[in-house]
N, CA, C and O atoms as CSV, one atom per row, in Angstrom:
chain,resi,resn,atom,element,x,y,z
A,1,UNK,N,N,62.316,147.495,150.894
A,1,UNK,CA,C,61.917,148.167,149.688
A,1,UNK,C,C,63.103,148.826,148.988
A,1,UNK,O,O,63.304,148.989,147.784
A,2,UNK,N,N,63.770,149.133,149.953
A,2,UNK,CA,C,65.502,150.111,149.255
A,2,UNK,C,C,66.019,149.827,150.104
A,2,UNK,O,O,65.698,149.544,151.258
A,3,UNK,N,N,67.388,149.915,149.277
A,3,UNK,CA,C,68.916,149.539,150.193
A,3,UNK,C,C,69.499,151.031,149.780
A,3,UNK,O,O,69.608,151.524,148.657
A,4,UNK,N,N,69.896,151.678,151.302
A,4,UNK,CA,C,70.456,152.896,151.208
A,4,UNK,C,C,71.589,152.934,151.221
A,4,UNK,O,O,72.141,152.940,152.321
A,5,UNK,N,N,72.363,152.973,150.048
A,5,UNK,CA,C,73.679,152.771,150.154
A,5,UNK,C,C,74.371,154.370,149.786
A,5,UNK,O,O,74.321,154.964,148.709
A,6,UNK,N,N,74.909,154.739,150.865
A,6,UNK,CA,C,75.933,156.546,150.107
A,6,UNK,C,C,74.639,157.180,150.408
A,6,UNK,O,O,74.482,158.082,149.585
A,7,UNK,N,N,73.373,157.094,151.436
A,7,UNK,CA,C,72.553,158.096,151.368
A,7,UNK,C,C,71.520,157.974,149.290
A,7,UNK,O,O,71.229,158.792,148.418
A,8,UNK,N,N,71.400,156.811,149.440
A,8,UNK,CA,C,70.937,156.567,147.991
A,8,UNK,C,C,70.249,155.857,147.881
A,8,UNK,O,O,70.655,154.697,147.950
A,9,UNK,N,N,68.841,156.089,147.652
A,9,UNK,CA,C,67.537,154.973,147.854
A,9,UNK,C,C,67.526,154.392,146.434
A,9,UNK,O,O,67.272,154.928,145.355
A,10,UNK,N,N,68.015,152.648,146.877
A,10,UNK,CA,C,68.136,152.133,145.149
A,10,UNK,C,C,67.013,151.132,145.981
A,10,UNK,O,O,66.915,150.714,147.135
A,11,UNK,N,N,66.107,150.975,144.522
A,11,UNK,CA,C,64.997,150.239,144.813
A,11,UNK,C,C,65.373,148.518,144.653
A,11,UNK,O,O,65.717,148.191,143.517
A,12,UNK,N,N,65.329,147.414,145.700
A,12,UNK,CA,C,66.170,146.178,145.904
A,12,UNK,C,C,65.252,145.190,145.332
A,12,UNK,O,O,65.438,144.014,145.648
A,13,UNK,N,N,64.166,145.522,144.436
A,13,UNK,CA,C,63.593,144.311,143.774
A,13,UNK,C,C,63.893,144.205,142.253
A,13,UNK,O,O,63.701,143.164,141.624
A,14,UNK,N,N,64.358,145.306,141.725
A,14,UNK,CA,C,64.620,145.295,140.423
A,14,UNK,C,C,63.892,145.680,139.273
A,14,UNK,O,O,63.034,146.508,139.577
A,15,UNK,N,N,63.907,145.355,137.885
A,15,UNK,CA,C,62.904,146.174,137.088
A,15,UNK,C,C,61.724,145.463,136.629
A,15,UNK,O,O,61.014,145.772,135.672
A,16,UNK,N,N,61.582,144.384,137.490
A,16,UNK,CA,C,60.514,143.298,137.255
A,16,UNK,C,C,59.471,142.712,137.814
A,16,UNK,O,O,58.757,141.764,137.486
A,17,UNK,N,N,59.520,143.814,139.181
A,17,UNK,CA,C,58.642,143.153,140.556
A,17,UNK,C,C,57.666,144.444,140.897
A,17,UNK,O,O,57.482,145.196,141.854
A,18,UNK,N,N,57.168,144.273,139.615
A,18,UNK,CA,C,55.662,145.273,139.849
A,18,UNK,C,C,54.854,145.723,140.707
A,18,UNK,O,O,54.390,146.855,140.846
A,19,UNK,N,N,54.594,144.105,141.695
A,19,UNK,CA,C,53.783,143.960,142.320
A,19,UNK,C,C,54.029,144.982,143.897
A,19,UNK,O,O,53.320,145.704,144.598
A,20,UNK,N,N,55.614,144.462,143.891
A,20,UNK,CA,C,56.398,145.279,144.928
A,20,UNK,C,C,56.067,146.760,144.493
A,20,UNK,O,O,55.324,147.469,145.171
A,21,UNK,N,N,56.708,147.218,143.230
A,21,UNK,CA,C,56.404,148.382,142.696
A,21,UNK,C,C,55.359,148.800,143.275
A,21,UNK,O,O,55.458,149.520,144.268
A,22,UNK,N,N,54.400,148.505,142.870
A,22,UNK,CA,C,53.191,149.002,143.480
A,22,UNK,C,C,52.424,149.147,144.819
A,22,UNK,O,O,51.439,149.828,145.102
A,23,UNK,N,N,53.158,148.321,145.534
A,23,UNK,CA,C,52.934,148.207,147.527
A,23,UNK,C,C,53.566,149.328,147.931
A,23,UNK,O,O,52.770,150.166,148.355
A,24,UNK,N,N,54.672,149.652,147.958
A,24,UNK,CA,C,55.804,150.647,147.792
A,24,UNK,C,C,54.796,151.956,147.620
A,24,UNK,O,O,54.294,152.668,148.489
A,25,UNK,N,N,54.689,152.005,146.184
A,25,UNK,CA,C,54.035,153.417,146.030
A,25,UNK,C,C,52.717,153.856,146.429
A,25,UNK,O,O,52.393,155.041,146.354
A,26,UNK,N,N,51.907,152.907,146.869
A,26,UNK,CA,C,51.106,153.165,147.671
A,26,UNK,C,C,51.617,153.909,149.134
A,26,UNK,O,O,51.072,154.927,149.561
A,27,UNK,N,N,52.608,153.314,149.735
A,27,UNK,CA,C,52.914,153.824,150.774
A,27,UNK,C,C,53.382,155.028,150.893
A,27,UNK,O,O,53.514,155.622,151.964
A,28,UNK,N,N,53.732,155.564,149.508
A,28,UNK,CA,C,54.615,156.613,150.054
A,28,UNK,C,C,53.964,157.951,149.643
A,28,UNK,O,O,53.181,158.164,148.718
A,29,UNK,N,N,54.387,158.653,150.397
A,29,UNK,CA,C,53.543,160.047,150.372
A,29,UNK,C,C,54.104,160.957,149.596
A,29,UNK,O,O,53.792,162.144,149.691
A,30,UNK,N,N,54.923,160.552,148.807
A,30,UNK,CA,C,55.780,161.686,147.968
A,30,UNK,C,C,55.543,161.184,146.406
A,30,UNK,O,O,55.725,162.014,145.515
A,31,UNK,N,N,55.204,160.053,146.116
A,31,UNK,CA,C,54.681,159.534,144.532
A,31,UNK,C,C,53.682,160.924,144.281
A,31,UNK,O,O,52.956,161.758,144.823
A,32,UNK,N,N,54.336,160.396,142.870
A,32,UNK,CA,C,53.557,161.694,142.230
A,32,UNK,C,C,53.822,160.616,140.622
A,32,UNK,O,O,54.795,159.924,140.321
A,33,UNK,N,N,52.480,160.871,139.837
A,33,UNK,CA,C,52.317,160.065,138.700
A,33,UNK,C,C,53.727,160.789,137.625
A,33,UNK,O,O,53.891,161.991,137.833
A,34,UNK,N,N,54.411,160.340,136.867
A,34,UNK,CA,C,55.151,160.869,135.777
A,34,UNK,C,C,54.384,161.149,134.195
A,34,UNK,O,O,53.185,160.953,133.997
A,35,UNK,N,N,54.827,161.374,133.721
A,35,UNK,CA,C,54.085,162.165,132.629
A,35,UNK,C,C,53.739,160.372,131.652
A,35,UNK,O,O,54.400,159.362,131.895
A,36,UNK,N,N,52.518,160.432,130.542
A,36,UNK,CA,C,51.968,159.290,130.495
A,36,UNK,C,C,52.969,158.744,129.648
A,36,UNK,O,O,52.951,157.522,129.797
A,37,UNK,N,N,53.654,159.018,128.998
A,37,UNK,CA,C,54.740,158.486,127.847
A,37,UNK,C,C,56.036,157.645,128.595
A,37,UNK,O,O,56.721,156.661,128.316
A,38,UNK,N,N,55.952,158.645,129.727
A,38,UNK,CA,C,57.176,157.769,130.362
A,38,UNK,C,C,57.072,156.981,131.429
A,38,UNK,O,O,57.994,156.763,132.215
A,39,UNK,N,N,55.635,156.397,131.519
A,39,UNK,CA,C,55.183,155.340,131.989
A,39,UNK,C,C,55.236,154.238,131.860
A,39,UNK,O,O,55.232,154.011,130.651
A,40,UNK,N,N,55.321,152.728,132.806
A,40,UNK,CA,C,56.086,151.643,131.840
A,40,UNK,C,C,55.263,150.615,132.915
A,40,UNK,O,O,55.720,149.475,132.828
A,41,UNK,N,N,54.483,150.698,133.620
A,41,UNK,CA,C,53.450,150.040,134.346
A,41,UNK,C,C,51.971,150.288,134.053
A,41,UNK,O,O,51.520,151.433,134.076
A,42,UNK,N,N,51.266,149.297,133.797
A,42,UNK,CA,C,49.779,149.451,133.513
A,42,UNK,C,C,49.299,149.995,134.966
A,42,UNK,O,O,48.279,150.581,134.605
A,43,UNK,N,N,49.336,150.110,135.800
A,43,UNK,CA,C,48.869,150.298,137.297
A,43,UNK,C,C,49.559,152.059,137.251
A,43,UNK,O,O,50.777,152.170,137.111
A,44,UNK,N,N,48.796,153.181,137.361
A,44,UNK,CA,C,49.204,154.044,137.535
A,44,UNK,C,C,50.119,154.108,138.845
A,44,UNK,O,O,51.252,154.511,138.585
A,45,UNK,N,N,49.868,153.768,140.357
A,45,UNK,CA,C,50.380,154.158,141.482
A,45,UNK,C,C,51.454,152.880,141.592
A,45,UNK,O,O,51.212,151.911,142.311
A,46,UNK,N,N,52.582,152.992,140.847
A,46,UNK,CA,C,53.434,152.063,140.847
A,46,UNK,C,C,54.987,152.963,140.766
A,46,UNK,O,O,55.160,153.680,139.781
A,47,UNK,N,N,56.146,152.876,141.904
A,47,UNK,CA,C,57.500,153.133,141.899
A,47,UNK,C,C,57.556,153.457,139.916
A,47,UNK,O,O,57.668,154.596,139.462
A,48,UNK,N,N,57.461,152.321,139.118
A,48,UNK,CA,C,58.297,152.383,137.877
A,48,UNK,C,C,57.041,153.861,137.149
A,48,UNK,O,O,57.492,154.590,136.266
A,49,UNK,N,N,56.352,153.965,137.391
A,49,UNK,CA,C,55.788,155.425,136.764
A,49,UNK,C,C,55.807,156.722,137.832
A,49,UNK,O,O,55.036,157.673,137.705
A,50,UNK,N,N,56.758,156.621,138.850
A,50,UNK,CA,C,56.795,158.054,139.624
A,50,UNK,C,C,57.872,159.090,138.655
A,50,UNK,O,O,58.901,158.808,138.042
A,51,UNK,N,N,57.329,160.047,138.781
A,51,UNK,CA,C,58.434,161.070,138.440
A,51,UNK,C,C,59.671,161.736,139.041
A,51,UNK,O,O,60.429,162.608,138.618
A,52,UNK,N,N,59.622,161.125,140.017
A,52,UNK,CA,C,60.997,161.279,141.019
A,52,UNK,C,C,62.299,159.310,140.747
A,52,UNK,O,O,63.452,159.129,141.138
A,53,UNK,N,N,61.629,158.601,140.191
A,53,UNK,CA,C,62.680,157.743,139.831
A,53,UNK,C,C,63.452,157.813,138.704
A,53,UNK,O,O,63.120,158.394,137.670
A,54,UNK,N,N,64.619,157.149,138.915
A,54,UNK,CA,C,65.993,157.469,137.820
A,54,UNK,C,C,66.276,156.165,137.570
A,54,UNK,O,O,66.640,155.493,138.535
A,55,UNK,N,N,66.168,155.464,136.126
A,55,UNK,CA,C,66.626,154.198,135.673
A,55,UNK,C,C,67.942,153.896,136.302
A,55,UNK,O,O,68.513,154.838,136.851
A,56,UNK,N,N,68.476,152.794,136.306
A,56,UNK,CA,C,69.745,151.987,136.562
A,56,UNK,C,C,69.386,151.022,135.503
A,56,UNK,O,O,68.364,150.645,134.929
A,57,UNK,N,N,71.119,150.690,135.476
A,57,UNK,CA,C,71.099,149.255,134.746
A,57,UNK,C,C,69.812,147.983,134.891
A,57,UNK,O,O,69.139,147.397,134.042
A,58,UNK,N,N,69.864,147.917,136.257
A,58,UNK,CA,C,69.350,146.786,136.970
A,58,UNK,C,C,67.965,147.214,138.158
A,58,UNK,O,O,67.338,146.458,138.899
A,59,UNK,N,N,67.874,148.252,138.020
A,59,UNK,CA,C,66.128,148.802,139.087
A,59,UNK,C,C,66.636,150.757,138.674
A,59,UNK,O,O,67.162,151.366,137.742
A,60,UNK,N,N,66.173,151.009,139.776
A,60,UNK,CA,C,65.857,152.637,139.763
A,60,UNK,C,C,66.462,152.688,141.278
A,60,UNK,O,O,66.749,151.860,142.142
A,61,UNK,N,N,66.512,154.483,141.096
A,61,UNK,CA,C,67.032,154.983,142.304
A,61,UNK,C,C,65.734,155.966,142.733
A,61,UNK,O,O,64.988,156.252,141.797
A,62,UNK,N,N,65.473,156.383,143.742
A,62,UNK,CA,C,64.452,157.136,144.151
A,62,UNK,C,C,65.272,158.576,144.686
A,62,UNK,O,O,66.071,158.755,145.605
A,63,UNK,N,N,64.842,159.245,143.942
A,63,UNK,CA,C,65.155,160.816,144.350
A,63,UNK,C,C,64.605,162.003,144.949
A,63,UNK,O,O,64.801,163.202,144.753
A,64,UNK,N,N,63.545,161.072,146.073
A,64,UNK,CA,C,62.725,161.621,146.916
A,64,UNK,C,C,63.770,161.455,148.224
A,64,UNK,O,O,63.432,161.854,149.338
């Protein structure tokens, strides 16, 4: 699900694998929904709408 690189949870599917997105945030006990504007997945319980992720070029970093 993440490659910890430097102590740094970067999410290893990228900004396109929803589906992952969403297996992921089911699992984890620290998702918490982000505010509705800065939401970018139709599926509320999905990595790309937590409020603890930080864009990258190429996926997000998790700051949980």
């Amino acid at each position: 699900m993440f490659n910890n690189k430097d102590n740094r949870k970067i999410f290893k599917y990228g900004l396109k694998d929803y589906d992952e997105s969403r297996e992921t945030a089911k699992e984890c006990s620290d998702f918490r929904a982000d505010d509705e504007d800065e939401q970018v997945d139709s599926v509320i319980v999905s990595c790309y709408n937590c409020i603890y992720r930080r864009w990258k070029p190429d996926t997000f970093e998790c700051m949980k």
